[in-house]
C-alpha positions in Angstrom: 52.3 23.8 201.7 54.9 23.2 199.3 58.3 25.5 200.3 59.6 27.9 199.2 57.2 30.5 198.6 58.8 33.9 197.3 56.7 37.0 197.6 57.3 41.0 196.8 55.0 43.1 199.6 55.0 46.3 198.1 59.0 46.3 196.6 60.2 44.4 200.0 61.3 40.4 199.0 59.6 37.9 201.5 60.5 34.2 201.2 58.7 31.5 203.1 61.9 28.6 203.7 61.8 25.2 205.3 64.7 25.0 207.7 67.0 21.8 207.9 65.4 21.5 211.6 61.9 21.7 210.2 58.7 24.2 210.2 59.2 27.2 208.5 60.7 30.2 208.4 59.8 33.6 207.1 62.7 35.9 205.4 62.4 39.1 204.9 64.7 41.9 202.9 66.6 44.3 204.8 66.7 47.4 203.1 70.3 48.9 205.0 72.4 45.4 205.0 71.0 43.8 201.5 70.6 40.2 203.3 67.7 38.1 205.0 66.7 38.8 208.2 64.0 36.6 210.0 60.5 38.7 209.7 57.7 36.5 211.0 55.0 39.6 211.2 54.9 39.1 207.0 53.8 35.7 207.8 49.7 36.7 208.0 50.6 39.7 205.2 51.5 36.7 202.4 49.4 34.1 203.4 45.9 36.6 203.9 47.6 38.3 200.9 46.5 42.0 202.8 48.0 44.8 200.9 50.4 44.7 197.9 51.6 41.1 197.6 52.1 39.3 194.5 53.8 35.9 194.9 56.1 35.2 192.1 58.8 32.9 190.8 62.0 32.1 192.4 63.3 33.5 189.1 61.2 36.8 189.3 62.3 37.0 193.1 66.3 36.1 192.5 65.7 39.1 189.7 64.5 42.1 192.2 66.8 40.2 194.2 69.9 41.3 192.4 68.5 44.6 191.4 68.3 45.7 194.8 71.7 44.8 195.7 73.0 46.5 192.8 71.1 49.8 193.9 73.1 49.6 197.3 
């Protein structure tokens, strides 16, 4: 599986990372803090794609990215 992998589940930002120390990692927007927290449960959502996921660019991602942040 080629990483990353940037994914919106429902408006919510998910990224799939590779860490320097190897396996993955699954990252998940936090709505009060604007940041990244770890979010493993999305890890089945993204890869089953159950509900509303859409994978998308790191450009589309970075762009709700930055939205979000500015709506804070």
């Amino acid at each position: 599986m080629d990483l990353p992998m940037y994914f919106i589940v429902g408006r919510r930002p998910v990224k799939l990372i590779k860490p320097d120390a190897g396996g993955m990692d699954v990252l998940a927007y936090n709505w009060e803090t604007g940041e990244f927290q770890r979010e493993m449960d999305y890890l089945t959502t993204v890869l089953m794609g159950e509900g509303d996921v859409d994978q998308v660019s790191e450009q589309e991602f970075s762009q709700l990215v930055m939205e979000l942040q500015n709506e804070k």
